[in-house]
N, CA, C and O atoms as a Tinker XYZ file with bonds, in Angstrom:
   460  protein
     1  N     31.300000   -0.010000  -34.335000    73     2
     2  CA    30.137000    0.828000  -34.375000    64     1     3
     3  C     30.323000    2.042000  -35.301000    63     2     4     5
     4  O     29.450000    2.496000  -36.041000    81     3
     5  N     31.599000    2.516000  -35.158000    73     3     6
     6  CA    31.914000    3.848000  -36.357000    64     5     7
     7  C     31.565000    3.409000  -37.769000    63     6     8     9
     8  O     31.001000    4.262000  -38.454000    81     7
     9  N     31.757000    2.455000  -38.216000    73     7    10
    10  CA    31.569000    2.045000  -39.388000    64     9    11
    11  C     30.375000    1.463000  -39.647000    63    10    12    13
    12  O     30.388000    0.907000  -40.745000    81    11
    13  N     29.290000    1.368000  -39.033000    73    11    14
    14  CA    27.811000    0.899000  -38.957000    64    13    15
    15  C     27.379000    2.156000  -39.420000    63    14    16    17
    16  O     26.763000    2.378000  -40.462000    81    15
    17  N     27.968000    3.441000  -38.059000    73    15    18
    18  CA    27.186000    4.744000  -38.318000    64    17    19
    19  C     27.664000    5.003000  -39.914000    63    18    20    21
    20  O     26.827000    5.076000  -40.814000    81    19
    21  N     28.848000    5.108000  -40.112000    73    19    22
    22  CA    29.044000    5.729000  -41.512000    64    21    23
    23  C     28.091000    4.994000  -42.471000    63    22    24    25
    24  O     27.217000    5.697000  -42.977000    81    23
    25  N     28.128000    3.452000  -42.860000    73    23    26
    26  CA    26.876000    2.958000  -43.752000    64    25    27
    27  C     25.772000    3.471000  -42.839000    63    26    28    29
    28  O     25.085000    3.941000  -43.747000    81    27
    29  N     25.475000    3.587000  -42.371000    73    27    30
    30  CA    23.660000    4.380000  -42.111000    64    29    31
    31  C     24.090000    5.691000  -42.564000    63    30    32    33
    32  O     23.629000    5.953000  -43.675000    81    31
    33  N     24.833000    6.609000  -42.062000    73    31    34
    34  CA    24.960000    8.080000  -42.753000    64    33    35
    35  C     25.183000    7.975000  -44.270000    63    34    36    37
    36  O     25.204000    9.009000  -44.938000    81    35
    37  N     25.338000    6.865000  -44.801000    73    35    38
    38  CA    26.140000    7.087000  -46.316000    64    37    39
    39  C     24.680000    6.137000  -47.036000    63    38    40    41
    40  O     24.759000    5.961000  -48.252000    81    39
    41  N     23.678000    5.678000  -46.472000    73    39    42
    42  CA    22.118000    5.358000  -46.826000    64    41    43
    43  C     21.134000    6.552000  -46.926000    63    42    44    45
    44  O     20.192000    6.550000  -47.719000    81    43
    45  N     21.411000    7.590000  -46.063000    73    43    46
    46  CA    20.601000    8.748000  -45.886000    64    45    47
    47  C     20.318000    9.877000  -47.054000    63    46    48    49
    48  O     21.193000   10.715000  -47.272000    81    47
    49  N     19.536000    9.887000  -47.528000    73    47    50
    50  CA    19.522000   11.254000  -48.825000    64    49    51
    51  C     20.363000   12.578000  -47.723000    63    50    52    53
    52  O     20.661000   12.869000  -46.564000    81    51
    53  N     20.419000   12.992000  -49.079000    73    51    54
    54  CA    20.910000   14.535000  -48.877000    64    53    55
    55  C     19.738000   15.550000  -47.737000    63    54    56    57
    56  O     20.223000   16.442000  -47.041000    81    55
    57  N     18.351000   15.272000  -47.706000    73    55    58
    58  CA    17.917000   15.428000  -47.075000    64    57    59
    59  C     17.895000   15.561000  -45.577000    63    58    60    61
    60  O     17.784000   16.351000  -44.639000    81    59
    61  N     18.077000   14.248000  -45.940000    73    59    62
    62  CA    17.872000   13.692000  -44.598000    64    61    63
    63  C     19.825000   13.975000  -43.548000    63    62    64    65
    64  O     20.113000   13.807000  -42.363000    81    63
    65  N     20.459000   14.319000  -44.446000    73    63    66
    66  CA    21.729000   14.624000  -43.967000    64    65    67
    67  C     21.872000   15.904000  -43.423000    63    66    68    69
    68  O     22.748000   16.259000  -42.636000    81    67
    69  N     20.810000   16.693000  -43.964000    73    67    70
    70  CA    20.727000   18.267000  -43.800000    64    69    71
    71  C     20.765000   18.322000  -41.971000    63    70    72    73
    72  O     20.218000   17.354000  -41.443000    81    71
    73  N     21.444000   19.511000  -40.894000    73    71    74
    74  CA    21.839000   19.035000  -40.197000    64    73    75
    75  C     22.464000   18.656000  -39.408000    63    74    76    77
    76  O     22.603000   18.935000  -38.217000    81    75
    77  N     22.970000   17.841000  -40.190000    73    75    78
    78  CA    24.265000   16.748000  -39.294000    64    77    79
    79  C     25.149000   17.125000  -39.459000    63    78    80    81
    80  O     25.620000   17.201000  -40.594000    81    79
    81  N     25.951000   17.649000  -38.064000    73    79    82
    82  CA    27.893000   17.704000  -38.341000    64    81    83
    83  C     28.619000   16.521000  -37.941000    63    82    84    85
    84  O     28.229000   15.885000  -36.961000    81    83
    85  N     29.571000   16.185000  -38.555000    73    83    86
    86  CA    30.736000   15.546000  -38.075000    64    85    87
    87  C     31.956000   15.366000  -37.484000    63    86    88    89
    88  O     32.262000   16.409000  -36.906000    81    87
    89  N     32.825000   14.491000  -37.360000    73    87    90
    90  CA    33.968000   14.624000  -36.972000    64    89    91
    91  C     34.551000   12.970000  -37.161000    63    90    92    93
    92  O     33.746000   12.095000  -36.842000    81    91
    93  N     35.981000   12.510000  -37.692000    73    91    94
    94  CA    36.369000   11.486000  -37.055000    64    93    95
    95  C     37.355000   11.509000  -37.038000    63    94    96    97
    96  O     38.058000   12.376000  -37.556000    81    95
    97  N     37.893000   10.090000  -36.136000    73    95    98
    98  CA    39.767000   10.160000  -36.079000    64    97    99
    99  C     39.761000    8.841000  -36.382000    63    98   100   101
   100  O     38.781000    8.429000  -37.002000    81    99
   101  N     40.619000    8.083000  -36.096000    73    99   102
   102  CA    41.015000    6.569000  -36.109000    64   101   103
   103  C     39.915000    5.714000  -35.858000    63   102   104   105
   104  O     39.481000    4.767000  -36.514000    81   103
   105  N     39.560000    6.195000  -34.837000    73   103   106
   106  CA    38.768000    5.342000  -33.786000    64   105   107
   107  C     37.250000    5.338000  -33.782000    63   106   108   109
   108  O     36.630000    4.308000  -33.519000    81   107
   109  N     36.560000    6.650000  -34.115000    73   107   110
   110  CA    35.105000    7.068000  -33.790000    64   109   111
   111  C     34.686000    7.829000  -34.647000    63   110   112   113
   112  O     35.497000    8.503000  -35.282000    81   111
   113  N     33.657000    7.902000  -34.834000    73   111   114
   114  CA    32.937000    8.661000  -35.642000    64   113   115
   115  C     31.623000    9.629000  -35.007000    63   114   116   117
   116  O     30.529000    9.313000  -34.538000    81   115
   117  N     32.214000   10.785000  -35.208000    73   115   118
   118  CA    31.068000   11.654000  -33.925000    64   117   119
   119  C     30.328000   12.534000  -35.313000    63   118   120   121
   120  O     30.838000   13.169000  -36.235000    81   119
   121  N     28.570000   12.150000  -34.867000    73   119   122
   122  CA    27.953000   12.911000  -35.025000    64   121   123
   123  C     27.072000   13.630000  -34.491000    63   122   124   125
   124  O     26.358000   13.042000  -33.678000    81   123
   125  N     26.827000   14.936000  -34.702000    73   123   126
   126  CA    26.080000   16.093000  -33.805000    64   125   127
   127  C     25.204000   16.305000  -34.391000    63   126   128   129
   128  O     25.311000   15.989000  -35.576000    81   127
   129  N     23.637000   17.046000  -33.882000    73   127   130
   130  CA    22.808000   17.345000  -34.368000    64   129   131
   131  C     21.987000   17.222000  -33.174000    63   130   132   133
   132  O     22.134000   16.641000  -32.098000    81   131
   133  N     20.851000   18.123000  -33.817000    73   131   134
   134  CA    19.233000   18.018000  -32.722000    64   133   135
   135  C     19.107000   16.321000  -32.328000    63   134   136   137
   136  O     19.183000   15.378000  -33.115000    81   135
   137  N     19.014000   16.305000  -31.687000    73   135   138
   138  CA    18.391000   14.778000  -30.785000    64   137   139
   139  C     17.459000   14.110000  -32.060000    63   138   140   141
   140  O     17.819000   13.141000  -32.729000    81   139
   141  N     16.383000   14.739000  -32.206000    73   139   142
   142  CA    15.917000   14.136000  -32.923000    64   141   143
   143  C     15.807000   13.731000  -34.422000    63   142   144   145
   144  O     14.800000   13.321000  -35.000000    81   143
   145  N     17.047000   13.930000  -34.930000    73   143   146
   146  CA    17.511000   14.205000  -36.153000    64   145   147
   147  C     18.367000   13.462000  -36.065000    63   146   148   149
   148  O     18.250000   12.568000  -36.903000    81   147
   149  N     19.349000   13.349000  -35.351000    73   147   150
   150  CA    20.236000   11.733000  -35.195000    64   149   151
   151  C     19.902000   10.575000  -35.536000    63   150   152   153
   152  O     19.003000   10.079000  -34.858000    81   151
   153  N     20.264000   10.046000  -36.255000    73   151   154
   154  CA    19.896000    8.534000  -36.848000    64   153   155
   155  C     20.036000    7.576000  -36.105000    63   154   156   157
   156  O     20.887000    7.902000  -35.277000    81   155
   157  N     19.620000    6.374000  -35.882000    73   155   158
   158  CA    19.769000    5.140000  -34.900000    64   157   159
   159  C     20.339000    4.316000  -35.566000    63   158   160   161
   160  O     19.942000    4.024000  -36.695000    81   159
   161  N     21.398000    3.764000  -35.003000    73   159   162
   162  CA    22.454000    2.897000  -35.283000    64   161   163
   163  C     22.264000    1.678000  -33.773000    63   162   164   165
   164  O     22.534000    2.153000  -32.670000    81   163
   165  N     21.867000    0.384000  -33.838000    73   163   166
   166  CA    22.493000   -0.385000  -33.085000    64   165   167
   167  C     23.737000   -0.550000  -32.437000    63   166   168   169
   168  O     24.828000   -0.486000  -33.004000    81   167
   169  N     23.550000   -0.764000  -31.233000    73   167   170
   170  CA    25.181000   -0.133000  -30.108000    64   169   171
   171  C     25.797000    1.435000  -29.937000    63   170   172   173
   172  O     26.573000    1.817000  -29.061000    81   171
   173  N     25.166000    2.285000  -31.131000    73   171   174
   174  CA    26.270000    3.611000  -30.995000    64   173   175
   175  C     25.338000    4.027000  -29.745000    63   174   176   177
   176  O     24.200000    3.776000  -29.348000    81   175
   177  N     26.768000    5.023000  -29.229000    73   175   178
   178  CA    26.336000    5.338000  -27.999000    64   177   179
   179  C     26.111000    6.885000  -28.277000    63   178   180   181
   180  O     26.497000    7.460000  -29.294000    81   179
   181  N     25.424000    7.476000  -27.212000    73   179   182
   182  CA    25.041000    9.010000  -27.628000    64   181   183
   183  C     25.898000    9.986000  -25.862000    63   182   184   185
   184  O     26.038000    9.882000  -24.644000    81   183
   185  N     26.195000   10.835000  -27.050000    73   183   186
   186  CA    26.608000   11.677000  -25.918000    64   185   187
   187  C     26.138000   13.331000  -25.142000    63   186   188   189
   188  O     25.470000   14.159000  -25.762000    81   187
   189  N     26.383000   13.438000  -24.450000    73   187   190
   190  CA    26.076000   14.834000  -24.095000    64   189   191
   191  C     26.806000   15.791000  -23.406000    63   190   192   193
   192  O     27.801000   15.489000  -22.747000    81   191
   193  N     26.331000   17.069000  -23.523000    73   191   194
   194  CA    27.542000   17.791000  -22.219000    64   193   195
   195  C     26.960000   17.715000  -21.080000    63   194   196   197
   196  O     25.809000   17.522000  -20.688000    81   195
   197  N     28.629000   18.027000  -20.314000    73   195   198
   198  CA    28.938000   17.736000  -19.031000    64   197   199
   199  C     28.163000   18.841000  -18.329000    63   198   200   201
   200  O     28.031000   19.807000  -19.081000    81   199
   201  N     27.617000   19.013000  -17.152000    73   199   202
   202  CA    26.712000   20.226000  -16.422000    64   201   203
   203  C     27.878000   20.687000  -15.877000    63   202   204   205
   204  O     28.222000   21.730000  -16.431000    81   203
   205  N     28.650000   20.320000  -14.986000    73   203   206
   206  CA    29.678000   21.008000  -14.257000    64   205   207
   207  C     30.551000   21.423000  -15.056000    63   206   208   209
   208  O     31.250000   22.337000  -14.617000    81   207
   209  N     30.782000   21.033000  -16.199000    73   207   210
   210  CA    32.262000   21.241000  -17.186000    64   209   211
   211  C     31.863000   21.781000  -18.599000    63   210   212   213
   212  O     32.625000   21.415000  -19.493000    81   211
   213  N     30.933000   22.492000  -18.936000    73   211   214
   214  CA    30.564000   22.611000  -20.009000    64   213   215
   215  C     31.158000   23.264000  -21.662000    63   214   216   217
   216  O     30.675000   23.839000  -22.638000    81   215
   217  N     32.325000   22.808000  -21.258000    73   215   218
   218  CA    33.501000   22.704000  -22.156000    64   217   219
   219  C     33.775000   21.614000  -22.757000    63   218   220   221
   220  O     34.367000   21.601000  -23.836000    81   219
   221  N     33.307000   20.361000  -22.025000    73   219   222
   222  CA    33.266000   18.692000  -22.007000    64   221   223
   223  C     31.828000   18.378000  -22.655000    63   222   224   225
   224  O     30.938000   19.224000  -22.743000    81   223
   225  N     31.751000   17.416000  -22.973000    73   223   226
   226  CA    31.044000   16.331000  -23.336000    64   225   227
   227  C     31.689000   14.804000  -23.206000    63   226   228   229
   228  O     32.833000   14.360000  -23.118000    81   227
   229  N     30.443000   14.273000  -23.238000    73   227   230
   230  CA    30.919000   12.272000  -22.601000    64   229   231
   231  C     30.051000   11.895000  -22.807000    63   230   232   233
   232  O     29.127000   12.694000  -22.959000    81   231
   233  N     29.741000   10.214000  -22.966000    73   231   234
   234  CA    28.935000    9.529000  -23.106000    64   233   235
   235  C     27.489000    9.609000  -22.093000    63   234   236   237
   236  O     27.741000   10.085000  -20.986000    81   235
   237  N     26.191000    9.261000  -22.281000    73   235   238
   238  CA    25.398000    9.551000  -21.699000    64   237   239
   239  C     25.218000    9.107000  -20.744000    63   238   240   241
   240  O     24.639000    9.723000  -19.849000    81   239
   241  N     25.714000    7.722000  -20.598000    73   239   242
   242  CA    25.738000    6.595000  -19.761000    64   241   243
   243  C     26.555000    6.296000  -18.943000    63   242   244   245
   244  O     26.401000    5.470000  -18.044000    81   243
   245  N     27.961000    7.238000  -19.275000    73   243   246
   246  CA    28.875000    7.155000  -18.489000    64   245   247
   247  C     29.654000    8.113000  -17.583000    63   246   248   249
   248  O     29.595000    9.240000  -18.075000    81   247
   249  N     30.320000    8.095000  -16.514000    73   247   250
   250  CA    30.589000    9.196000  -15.330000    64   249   251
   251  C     32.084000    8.356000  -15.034000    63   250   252   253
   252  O     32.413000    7.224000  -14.680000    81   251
   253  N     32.826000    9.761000  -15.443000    73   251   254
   254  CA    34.029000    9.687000  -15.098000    64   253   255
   255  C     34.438000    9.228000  -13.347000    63   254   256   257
   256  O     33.602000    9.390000  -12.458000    81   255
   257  N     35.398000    8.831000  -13.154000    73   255   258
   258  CA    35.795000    8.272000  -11.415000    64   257   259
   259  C     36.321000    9.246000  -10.987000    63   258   260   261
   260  O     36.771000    9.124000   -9.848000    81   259
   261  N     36.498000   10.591000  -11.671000    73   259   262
   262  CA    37.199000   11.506000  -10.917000    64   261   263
   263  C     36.191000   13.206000  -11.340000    63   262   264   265
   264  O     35.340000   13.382000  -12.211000    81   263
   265  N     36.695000   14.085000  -10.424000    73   263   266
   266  CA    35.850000   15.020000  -10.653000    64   265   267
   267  C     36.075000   15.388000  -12.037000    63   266   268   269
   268  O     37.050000   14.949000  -12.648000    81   267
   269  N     35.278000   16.123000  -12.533000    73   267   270
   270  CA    34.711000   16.324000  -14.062000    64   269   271
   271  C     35.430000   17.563000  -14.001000    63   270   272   273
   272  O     36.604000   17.492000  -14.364000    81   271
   273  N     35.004000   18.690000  -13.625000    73   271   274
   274  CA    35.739000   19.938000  -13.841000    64   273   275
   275  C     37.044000   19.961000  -13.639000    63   274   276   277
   276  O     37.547000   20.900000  -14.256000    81   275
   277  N     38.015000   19.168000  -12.884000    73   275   278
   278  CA    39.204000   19.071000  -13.022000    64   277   279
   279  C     39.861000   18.668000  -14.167000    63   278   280   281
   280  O     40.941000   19.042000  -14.625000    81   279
   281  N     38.957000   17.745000  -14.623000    73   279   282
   282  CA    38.958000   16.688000  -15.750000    64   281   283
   283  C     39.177000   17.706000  -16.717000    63   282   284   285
   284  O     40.168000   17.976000  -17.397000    81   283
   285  N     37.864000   18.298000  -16.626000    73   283   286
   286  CA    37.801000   19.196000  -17.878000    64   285   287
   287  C     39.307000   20.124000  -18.162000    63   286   288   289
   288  O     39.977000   20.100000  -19.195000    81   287
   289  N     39.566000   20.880000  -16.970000    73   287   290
   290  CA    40.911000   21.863000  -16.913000    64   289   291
   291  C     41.624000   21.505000  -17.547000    63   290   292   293
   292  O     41.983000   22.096000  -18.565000    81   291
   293  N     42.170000   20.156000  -17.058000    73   291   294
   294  CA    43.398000   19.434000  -17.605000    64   293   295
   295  C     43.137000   19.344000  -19.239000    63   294   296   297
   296  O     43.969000   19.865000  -19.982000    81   295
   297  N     42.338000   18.887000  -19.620000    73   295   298
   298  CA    42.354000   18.343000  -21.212000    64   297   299
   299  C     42.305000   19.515000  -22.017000    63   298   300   301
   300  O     42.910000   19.727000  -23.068000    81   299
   301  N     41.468000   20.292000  -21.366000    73   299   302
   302  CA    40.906000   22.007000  -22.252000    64   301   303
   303  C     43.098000   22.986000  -22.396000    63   302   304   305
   304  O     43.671000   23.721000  -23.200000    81   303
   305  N     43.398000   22.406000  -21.273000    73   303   306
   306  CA    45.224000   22.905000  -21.272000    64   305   307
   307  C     45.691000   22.441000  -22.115000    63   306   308   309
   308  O     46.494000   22.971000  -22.882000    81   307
   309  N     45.155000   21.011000  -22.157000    73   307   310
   310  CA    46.327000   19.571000  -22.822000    64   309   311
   311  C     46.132000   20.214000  -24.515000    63   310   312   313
   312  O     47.029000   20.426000  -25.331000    81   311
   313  N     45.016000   20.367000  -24.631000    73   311   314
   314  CA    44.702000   20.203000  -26.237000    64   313   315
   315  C     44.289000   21.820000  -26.852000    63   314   316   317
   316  O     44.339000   22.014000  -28.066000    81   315
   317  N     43.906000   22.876000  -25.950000    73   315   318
   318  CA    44.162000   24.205000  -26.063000    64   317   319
   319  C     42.592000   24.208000  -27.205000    63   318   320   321
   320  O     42.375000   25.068000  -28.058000    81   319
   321  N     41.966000   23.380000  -26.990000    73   319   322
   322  CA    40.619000   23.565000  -27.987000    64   321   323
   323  C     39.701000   23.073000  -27.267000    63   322   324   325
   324  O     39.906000   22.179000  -26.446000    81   323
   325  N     38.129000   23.817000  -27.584000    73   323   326
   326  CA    37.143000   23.593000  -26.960000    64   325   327
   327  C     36.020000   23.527000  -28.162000    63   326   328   329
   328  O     36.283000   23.927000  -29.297000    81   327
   329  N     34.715000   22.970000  -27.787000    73   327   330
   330  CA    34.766000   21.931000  -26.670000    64   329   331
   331  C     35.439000   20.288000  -26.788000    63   330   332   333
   332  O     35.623000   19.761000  -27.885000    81   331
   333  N     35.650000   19.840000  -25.936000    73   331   334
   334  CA    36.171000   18.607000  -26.436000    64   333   335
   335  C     34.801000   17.157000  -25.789000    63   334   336   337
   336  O     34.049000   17.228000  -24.818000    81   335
   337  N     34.918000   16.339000  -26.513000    73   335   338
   338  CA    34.349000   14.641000  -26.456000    64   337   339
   339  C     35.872000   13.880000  -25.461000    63   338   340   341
   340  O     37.047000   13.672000  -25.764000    81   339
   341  N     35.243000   13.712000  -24.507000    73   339   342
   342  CA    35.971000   12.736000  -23.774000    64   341   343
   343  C     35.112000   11.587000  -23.784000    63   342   344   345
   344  O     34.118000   11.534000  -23.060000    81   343
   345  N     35.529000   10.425000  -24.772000    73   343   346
   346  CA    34.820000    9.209000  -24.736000    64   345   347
   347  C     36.096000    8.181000  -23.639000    63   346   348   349
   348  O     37.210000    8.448000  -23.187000    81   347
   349  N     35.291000    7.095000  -23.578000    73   347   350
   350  CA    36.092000    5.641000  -22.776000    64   349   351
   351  C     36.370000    4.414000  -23.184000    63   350   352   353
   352  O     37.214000    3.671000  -22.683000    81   351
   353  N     35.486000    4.120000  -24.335000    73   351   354
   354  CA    36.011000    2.627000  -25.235000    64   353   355
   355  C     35.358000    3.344000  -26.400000    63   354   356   357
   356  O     34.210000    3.787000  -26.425000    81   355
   357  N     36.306000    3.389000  -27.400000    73   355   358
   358  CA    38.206000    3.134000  -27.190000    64   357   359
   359  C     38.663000    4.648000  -26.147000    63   358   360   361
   360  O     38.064000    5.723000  -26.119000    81   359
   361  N     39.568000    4.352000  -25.583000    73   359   362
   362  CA    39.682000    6.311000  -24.800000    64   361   363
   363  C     40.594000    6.988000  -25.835000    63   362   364   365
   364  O     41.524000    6.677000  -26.579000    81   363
   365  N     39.933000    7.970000  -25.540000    73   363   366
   366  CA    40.457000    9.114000  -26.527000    64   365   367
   367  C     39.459000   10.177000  -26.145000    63   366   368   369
   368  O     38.403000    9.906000  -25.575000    81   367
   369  N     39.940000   11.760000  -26.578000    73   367   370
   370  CA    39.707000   12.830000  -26.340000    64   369   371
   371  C     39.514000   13.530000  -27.599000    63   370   372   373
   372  O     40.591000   13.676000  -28.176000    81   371
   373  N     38.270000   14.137000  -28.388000    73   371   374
   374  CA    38.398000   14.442000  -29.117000    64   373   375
   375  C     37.459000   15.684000  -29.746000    63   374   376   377
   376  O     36.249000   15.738000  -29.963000    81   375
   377  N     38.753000   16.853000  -29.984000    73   375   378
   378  CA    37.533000   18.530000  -30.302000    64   377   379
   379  C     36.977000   18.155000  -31.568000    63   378   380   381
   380  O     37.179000   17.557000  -32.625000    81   379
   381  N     35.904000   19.048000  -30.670000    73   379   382
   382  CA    34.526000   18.846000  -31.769000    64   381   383
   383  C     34.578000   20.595000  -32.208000    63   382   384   385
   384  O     33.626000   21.169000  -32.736000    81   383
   385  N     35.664000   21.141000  -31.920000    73   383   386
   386  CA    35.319000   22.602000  -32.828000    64   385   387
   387  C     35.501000   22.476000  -34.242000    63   386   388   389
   388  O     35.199000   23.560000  -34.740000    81   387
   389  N     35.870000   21.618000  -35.163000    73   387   390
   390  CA    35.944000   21.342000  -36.372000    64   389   391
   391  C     34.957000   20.240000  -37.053000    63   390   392   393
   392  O     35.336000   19.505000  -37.964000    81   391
   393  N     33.565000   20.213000  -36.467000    73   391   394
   394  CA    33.027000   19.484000  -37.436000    64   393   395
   395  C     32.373000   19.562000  -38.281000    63   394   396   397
   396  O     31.613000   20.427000  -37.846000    81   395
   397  N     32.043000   19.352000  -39.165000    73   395   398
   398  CA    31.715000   19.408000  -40.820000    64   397   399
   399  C     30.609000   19.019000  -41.337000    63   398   400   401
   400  O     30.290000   17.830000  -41.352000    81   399
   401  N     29.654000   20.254000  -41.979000    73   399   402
   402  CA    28.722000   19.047000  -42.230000    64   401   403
   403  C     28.580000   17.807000  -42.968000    63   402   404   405
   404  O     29.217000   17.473000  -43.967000    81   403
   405  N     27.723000   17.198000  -42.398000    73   403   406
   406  CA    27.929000   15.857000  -43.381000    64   405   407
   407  C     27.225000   15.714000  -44.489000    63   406   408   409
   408  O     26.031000   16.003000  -44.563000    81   407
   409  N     28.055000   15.163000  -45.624000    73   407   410
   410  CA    27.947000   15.061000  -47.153000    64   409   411
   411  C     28.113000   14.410000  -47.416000    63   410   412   413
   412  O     28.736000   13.902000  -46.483000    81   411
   413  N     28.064000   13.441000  -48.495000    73   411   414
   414  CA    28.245000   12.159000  -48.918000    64   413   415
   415  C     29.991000   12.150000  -49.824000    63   414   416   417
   416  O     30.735000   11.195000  -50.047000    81   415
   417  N     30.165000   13.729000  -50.185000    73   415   418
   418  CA    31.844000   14.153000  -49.968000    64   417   419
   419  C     32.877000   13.679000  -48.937000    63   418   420   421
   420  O     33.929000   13.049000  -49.044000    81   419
   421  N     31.991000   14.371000  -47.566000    73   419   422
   422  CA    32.759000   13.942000  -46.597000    64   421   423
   423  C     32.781000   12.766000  -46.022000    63   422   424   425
   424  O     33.669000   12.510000  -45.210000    81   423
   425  N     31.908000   11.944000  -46.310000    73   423   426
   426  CA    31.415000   10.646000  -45.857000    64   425   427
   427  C     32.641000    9.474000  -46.626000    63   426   428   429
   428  O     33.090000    8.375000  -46.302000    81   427
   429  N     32.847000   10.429000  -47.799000    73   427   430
   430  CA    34.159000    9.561000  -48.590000    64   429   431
   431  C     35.207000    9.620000  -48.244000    63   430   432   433
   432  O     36.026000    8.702000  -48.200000    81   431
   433  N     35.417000   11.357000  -47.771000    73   431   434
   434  CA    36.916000   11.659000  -47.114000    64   433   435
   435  C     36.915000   10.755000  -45.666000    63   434   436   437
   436  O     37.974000   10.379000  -45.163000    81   435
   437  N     35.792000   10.504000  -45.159000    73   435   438
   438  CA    36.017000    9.839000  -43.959000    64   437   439
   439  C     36.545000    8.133000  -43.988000    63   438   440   441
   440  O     37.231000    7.511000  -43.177000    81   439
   441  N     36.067000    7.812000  -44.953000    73   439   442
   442  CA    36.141000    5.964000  -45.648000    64   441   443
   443  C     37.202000    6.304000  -46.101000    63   442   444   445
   444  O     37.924000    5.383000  -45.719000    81   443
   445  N     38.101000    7.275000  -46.892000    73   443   446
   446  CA    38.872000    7.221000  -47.373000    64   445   447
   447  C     40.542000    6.993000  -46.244000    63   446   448   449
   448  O     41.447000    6.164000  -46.341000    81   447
   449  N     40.326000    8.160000  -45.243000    73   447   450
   450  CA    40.978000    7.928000  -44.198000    64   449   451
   451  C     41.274000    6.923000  -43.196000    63   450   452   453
   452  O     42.352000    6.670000  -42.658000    81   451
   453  N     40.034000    6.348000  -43.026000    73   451   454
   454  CA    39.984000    5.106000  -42.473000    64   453   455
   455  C     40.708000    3.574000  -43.089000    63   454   456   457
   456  O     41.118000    2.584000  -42.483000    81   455
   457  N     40.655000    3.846000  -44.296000    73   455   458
   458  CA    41.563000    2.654000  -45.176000    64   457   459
   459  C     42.946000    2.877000  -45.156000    63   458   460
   460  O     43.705000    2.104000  -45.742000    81   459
């Protein structure tokens, strides 16, 4: 799905990019923005923050098996940056205080990393 979103983000004019921040690692490709300014990608999943933990964010659809604000403590210690994306497939934890807007620059540095 990361690589669906990047060809749809890397189809979009400059315009239409205006906006949008990023972020990726290995695994995912997170983009932020107004709700309605987010692009639709088949399967990507959308996320939001956590009400009890609002240091967190997670998938929209999905609810951790254990309490959330504990959750949150632990990872906000583990990784000493806020806020963080706690996704579940693939799992991984990942701060969103560094994301970037998106450019068709960064859209390369991101393809580029990924290879």
């Amino acid at each position: 799905m990361a690589r669906d979103l990047h060809a749809r983000l890397s189809a979009m004019s400059a315009q239409q990019l205006r906006g949008l921040q990023a972020t990726a690692n290995r695994d995912v490709l997170i983009v932020s923005a107004e709700a309605s300014r987010l692009p639709w990608v088949a399967g990507v999943e959308y996320a939001c923050l956590c009400e009890h933990a609002p240091q967190l964010w997670r998938p929209s659809l999905w609810q951790p098996d254990c309490a959330i604000d504990l959750l949150a403590q632990a990872l906000t210690a583990k990784f000493n940056r806020q806020p963080l994306l706690l996704w579940h497939q693939p799992a991984t934890c990942v701060p969103l205080d560094r994301l970037l807007p998106v450019s068709a620059e960064w859209l390369a540095r991101i393809d580029a990393y990924w290879r």
